[in-house]
N, C-alpha and C positions, 0 to 999 in steps of 0.2 A: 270560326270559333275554336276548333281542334288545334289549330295555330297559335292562339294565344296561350291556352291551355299548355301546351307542350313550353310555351316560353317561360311563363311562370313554373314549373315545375325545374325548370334548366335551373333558373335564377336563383332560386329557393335552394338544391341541389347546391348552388356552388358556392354557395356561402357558409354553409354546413361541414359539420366534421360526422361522418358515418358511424353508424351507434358500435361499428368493431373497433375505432380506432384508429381507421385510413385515412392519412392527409386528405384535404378536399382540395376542390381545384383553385379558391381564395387562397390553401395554405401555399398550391405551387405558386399560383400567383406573387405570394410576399418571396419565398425564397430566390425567385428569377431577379425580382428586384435587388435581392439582399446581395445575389453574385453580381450586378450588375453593378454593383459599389465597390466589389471586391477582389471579382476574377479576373485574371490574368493569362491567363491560361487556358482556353476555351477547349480543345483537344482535348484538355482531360477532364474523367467525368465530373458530376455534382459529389461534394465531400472530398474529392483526392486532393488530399495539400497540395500536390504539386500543380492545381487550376490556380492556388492562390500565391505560388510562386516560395514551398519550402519543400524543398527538393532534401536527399539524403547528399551526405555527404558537399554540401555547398556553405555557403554562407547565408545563412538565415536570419543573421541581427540585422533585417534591415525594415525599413519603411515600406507601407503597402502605399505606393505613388496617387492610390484614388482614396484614400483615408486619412492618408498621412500618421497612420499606428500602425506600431511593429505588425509585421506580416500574421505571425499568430496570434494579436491580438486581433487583430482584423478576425480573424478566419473565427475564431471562440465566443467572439460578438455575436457574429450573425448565427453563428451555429446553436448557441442558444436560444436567441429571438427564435430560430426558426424550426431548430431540432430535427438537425439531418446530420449524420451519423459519420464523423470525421474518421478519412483512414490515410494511415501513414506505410508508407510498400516498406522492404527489407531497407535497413542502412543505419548511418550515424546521421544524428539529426544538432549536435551539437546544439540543442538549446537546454533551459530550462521548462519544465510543463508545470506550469503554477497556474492551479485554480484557486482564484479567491472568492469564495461568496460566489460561486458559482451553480450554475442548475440545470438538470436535465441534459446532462452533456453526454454522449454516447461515441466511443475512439475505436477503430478499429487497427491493432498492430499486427505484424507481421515480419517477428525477428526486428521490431525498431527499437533504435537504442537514441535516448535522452540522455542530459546529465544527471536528473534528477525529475521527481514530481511531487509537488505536495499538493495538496487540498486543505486550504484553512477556510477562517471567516474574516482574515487581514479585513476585509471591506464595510463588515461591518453586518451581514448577515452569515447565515449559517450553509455554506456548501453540502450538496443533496444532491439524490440521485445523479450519480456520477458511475459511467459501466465504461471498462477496460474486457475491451476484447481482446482475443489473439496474443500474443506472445511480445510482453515488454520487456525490453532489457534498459538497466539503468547503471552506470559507472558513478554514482555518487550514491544517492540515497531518494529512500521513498517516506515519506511524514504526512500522517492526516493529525487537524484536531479541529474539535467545534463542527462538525460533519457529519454526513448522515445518510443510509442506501447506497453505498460504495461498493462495487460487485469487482473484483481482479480476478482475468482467465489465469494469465501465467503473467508471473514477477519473476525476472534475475536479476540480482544485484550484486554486479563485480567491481574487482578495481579495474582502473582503465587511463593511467596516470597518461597515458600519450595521446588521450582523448581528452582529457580535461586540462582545461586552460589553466587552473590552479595547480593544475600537478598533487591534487590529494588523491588519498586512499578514498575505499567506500566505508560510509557510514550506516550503513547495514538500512533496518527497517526499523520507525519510530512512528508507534500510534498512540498517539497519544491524546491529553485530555481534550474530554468531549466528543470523543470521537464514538459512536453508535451504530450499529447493524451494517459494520463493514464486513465481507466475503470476499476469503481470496480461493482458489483451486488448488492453484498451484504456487509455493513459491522459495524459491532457492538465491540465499545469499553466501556467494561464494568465500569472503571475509570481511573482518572489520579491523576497523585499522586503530593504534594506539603510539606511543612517540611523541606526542610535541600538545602544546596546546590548543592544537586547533582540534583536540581529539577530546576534549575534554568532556564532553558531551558524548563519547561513543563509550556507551555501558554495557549495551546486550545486541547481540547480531540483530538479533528480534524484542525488541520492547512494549510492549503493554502497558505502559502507565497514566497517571496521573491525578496530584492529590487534589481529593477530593470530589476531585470530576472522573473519577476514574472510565477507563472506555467499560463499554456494555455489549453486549450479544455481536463481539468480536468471534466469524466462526473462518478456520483454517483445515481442508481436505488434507495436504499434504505441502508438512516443510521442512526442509532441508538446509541445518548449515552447516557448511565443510568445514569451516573453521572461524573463530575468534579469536583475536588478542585478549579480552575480557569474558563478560559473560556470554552462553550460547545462545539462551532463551529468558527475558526477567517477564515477566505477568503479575499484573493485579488485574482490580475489577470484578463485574458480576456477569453472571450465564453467558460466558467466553470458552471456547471450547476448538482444540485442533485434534483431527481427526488419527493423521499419522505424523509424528515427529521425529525426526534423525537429526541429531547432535557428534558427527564426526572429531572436531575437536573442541577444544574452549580453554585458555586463558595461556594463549601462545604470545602476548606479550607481556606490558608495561602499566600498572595502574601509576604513574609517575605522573601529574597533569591532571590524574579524575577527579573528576566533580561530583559531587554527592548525587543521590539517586531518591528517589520521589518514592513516598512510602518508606523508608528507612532510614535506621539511625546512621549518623556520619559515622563512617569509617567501616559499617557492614557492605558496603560496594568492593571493598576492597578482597574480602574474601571471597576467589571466585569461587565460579561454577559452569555445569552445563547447561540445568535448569533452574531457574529458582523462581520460586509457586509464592506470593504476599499476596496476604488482603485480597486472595482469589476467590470470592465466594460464589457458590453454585455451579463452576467450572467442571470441564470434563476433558479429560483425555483418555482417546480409545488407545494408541500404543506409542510409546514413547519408548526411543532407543538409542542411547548414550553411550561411544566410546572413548574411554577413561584414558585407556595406557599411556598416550601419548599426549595427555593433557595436562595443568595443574588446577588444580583446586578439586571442591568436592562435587560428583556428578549431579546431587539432588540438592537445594537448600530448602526446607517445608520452614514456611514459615508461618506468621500468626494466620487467625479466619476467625470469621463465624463461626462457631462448633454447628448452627444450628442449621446452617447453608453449607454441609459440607462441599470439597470437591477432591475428586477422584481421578486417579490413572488405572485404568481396568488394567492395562499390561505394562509392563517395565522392563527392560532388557538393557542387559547391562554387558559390556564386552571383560567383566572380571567377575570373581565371586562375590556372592553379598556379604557386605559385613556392616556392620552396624554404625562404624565409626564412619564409611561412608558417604551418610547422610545427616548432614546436619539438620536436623529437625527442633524447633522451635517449642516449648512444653503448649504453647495454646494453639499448635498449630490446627488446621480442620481439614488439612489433605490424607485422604486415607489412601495407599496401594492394594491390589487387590493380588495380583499376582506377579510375578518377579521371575527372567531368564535369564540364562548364561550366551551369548549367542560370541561366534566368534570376532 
């Protein structure tokens, strides 16, 4: 009788997911299945791309032989179905990282470099909970919209024209509409490129936009851009907010090619800047730090708001003195400064 007993409780047990959280032995069961459609590579562990055959620095546009889909799709399939936690080691991985209409997807990097990554809903639902661990490096550009619970450890975004098969510049960071309760830690783009048409679209290192849909409780610990052709940092939206911000240069090229900007009137993209604050209501920044000298345009653009949803920069630091003409401010704008430094 204590025989049976113990069977049925096994049974019951393994069909179950444990009230903390813990895969149960059904869920290993489906994932051994899911590799057994997928892996390649048995030496290496569960999650490491390179069991599904996308090694750094190799050729990875290729067909997974027991799917017959691209390798990373293979691998993004089951990893979703089954939600075990993809990690890619140090290297160049020469692909694109496109989630569309994606869910529950959890990456672990380490110093790995893509061309790019976006997160959309191309598919037709809305991409969610999406976590970027460890340290991403990207040579093109990174772009969410229609998305949702996006966590980034660390972003860098350089150029890296002898990695990319197009031979372009980077096009900085673009979040755009629909995009909701995205977190980044860290993130550092080294430039933005401008010149030709195919830059048309590159407005701000860092972008916040979009009409009507504008993003919402976008929040940023700490970011850094060395430099732009155009503007350093553009923002709209609601209860969006970056912690620490460094703006080294901005508008070290060519608006020759630009295309209008979302939230403004045409021909207001043209005048740059380092930051420029629209249609940002209930936002926050704790210290913003802007070096001018070696820049063109004005360091701050305050533009329109809510009066009634103000938003604030507690601290301002500026590498010249202050003076008034510096700051193009808008008569309805609703960004108040609270304090102002000289720093070198």
């Amino acid at each position: 009788m204590l025989r049976i007993f113990f069977l049925l409780v096994f049974v019951f047990q393994s069909s179950c997911q444990t009230g903390d959280g813990k895969v149960s032995v059904k869920k290993n069961n489906k994932i051994a299945k899911c590799e057994k459609d997928i892996a390649l590579n048995l030496e290496f562990k569960v999650g490491d791309s390179r069991r599904y055959g996308i090694f750094p620095d190799s050729l990875n546009n290729r067909l997974n032989p027991k799917t017959n889909k691209p390798l990373l799709t293979s691998l993004l399939d089951c990893a979703e179905k089954n939600q075990f936690e993809i990690e890619f080691i140090e290297g160049f991985y020469d692909l694109n990282l496109i989630l569309d209409s994606r869910k529950n997807l959890s990456f672990k990097f380490n110093n790995s470099e893509f061309k790019l990554a976006h997160i959309t809903n191309e598919k037709g639902a809305r991409s969610e909970h999406i976590n970027f661990k460890g340290k991403l490096i990207l040579s093109d550009s990174f772009g969410s919209y229609y998305s949702d619970h996006i966590t980034v450890d660390s972003l860098i975004i350089k150029t890296s024209t002898r990695k990319s098969l197009e031979g372009r510049k980077s096009r900085g960071c673009h979040i755009y509409k629909g995009t909701n309760n995205l977190h980044i830690n860290y993130l550092k783009i080294q430039n933005l490129a401008s010149g030709s048409e195919v830059y048309e679209n590159n407005h701000a290192a860092l972008a916040i936009d979009g009409l009507r849909e504008n993003p919402t409780y976008i929040t940023i610990d700490e970011a850094i851009i060395e430099s732009s052709d155009r503007h350093g940092v553009y923002i709209t939206g609601s209860q969006n907010s970056i912690k620490k911000l460094k703006i080294n240069s901005y508008g070290q090229g060519t608006t020759v090619y630009m295309s209008g900007m979302q939230d403004s009137d045409r021909g207001e993209e043209r005048v740059l800047s380092g930051l420029w604050i629209n249609r940002c209501n209930d936002c926050q920044f704790d210290e913003v730090e802007i070096h001018t000298k070696n820049s063109k345009g004005f360091p701050l653009k305050l533009d329109e708001g809510d009066a009634s949803r103000p938003t604030f920069i507690k601290l301002l630091k500026m590498d010249v003195p202050y003076k008034d003409e510096l700051i193009l401010d808008d008569i309805l704008t609703n960004v108040l400064v609270k304090k102002i430094e000289l720093v070198d």
